[in-house]
N, C-alpha and C positions, 0 to 999 in steps of 0.2 A: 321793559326795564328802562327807566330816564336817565336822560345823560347824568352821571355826578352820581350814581346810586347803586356804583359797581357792587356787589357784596364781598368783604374783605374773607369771609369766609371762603370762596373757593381760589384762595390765594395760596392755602398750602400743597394742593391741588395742581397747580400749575405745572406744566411740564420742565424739565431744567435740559438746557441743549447737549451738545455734545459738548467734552472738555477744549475747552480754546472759544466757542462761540457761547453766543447769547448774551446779557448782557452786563455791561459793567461799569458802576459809579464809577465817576469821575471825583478825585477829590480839589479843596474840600467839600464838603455838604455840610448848608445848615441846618437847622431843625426844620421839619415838612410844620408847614402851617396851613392854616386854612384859603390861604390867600395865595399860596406859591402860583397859579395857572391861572391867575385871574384873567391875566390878557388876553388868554387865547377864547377860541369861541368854544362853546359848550360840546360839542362832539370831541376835539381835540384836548381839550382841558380833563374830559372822564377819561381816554382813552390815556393822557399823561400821567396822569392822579394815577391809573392803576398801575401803570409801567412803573412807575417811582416807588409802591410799595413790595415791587417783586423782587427777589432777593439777588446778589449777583450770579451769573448764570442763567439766568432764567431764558428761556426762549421767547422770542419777542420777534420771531417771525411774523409776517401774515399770517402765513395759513394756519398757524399755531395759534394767535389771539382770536383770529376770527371762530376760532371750536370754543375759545371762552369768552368771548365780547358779544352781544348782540348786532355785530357790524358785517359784513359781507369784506370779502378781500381788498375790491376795488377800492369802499369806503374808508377801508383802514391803513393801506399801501398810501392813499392822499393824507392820511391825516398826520402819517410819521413821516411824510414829507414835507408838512405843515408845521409838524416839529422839529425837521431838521434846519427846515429855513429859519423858526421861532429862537435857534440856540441850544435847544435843549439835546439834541441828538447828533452824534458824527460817527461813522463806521469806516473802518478800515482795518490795518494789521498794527503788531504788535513783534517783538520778538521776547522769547523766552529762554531760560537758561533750563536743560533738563539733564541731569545724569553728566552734565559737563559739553553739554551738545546744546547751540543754538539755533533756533529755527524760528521759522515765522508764524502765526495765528492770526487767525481773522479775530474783532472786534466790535461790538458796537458799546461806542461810549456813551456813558447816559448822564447829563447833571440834571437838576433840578432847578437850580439857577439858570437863566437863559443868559447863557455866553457870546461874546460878540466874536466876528472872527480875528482880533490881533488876540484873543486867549485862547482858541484852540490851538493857533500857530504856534501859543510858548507851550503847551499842552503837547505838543506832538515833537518839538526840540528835547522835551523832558525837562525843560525847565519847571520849577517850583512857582503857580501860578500865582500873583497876586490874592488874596480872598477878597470876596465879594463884599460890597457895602452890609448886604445883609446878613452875610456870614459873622457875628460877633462871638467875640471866643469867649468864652466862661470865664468868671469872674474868678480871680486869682488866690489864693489863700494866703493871708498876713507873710507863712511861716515856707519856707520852700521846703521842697520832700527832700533834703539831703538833710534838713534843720529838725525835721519828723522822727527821719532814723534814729540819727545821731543822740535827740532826746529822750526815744526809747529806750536806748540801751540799757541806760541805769534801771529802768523797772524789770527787764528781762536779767539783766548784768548786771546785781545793785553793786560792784567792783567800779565799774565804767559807769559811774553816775557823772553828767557833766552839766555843767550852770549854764545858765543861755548863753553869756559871752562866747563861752569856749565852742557850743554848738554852732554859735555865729561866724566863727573863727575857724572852725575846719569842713565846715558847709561847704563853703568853696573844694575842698579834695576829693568831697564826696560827688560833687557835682563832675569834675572827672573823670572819673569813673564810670558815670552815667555815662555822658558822652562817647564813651569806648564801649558801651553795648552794657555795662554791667546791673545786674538786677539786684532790689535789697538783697533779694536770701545772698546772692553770693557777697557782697557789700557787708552784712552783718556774719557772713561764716567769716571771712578776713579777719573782723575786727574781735572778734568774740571766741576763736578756737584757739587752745593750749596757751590759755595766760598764764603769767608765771602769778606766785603765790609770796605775796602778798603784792597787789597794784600799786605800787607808792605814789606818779602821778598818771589817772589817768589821758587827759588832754595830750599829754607828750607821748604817750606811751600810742595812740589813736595816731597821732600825725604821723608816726615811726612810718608802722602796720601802712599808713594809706598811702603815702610817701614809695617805700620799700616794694609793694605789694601792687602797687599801680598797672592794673594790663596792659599789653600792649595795643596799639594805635588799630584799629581796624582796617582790615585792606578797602578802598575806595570802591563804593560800589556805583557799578556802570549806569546810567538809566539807560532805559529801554530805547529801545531804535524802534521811532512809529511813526506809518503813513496813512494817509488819507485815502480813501478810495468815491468814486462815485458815485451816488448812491442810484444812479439809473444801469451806467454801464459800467460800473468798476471798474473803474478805467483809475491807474495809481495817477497822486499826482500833488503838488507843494500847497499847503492850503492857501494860498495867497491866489491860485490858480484855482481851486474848487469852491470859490462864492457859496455860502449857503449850503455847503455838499456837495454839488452840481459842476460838473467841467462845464465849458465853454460852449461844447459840440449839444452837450443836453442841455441847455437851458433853455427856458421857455420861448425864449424872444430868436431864439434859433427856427427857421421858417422849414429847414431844409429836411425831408425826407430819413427816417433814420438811416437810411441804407447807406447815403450821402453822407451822413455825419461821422459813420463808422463803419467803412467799407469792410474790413476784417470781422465784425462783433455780430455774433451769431444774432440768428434773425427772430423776432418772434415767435412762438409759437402760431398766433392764426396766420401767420404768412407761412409756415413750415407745411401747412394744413392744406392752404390755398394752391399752392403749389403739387402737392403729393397728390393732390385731388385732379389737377391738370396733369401728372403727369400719368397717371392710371386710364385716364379718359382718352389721353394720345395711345396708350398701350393696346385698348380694346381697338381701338379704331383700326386698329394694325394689325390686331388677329384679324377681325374681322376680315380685310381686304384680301388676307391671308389665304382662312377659308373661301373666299369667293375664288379667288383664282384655282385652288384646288378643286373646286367640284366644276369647274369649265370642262368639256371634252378634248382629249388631248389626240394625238393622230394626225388629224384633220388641218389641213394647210386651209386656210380661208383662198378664198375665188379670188382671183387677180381683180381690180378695178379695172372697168376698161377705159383705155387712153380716150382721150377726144378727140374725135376726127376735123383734121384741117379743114377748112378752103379750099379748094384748087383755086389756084394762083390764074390770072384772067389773062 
């Protein structure tokens, strides 16, 4: 299979992680184009491309892509490290609200846009991030959706039929509204249930209702408390400190032995290996000398050496 030529078809397929991991857009997102990954080199670009089509949750481990990529572990653990340096990838925690209880979650966040790092930094304050050059938002409609409602009414309500002015004119209340969470159905249950009989004006009778009826302010919601982690040793830490994902201690240009870098951080596997192998090999060594001393004969004092005879003295 050539790089670029993922088949979207086993994309429903995909495994989805445990609840809290795997992975998760970042907003905003533009629309996926043909050009989004151009920069990067052909292995890293198919293996982005398919990351970007998978849905949030999905597991986006290694070992997990590599049962669905044509790519071996080694090759793929480089390639989302190629995308984490590129922008497009950062992992770390999150906190959640559950049942009234907060806790933390691991994360890995995914744009599609390659991010530089002063916007993961406002990304991870919870700030509301700039949008991207290429992020262009949809083109607007002449008319706002509180001016949409509002001029329905009269074809549902021919009572509450109102001339554009007035739609113009209380748009803004309806906007309001919006803003306090509220949705047309409940927006037109307000304006529309137990009118009285006959409507003499509607326009006044609507600013009463929107006016009177107004919800209340919603309580301020928190964002989220998020860190960074590093994507060698997960090791927490302020993004200004994790260049590219990478603490200080893992980065490339660091010469020093991992051991030296993270004297506490569990060790490799092939060192766990290295080790357990020397130390089974001390172990036999020690039966053995073991058994040798028990099958010697016991009883038997060995023969005195004999002394060395002096000189006589002249």
């Amino acid at each position: 299979m050539a790089d670029g030529q993922f088949s979207a078809a086993s994309l429903p397929s995909h495994p989805m992680a445990k609840p809290g991991y795997g992975k998760r857009a970042t907003p905003p997102q533009h629309r996926p184009t043909a050009h989004d990954f151009a920069h990067l080199p052909p292995r890293e670009a198919a293996i982005a491309a398919y990351v970007d089509r998978l849905p949030d949750g999905a597991d986006i481990s290694v070992k997990t892509l590599a049962k669905e990529l044509p790519y071996g572990q080694c090759a793929l653990g480089t390639a989302l490290n190629r995308l984490q340096k590129a922008g497009h990838l950062r992992r770390g925690r999150e906190t959640v609200t559950v049942e009234g209880s907060t806790r933390w979650i691991t994360r890995t966040w995914w744009s599609r846009t390659a991010r530089e790092g002063e916007w993961w930094a406002t990304f991870v304050r919870g700030d509301a991030p700039e949008p991207h050059s290429q992020e262009t938002a949809p083109p607007r409609s002449t008319r706002s959706r509180a001016h949409i409602l509002l001029a329905a009414l009269g074809r549902e309500t021919p009572a509450l039929s109102l001339s554009a002015a007035e739609c113009a004119a209380l748009a803004p209340l309806v906007g309001e509204w919006y803003a306090r969470g509220a949705t047309d159905e409940a927006v037109r249950t307000a304006l529309t249930s137990g009118l009285p009989t006959p409507v003499h004006h509607p326009a006044a009778l609507l600013r009463t209702r929107l006016t009177a009826k107004l919800p209340p302010e919603p309580e301020p919601v928190r964002p989220p408390r998020r860190m960074l982690e590093c994507a060698i040793c997960g090791a927490p830490g302020r993004p200004e400190s994790l260049p590219d994902g990478v603490c200080a201690a893992c980065h490339p240009a660091d010469d020093r032995a991992p051991a030296q870098r993270h004297p506490n951080a569990p060790l490799p596997a092939a060192s766990v290996h290295t080790l357990a192998d020397a130390i089974r090999a001390a172990m036999s060594e020690m039966k053995q000398r073991d058994e040798v001393r028990k099958a010697e004969p016991t009883g038997v004092s060995p023969s005195p050496r004999p002394s060395p005879r002096r000189a006589p003295r002249p």
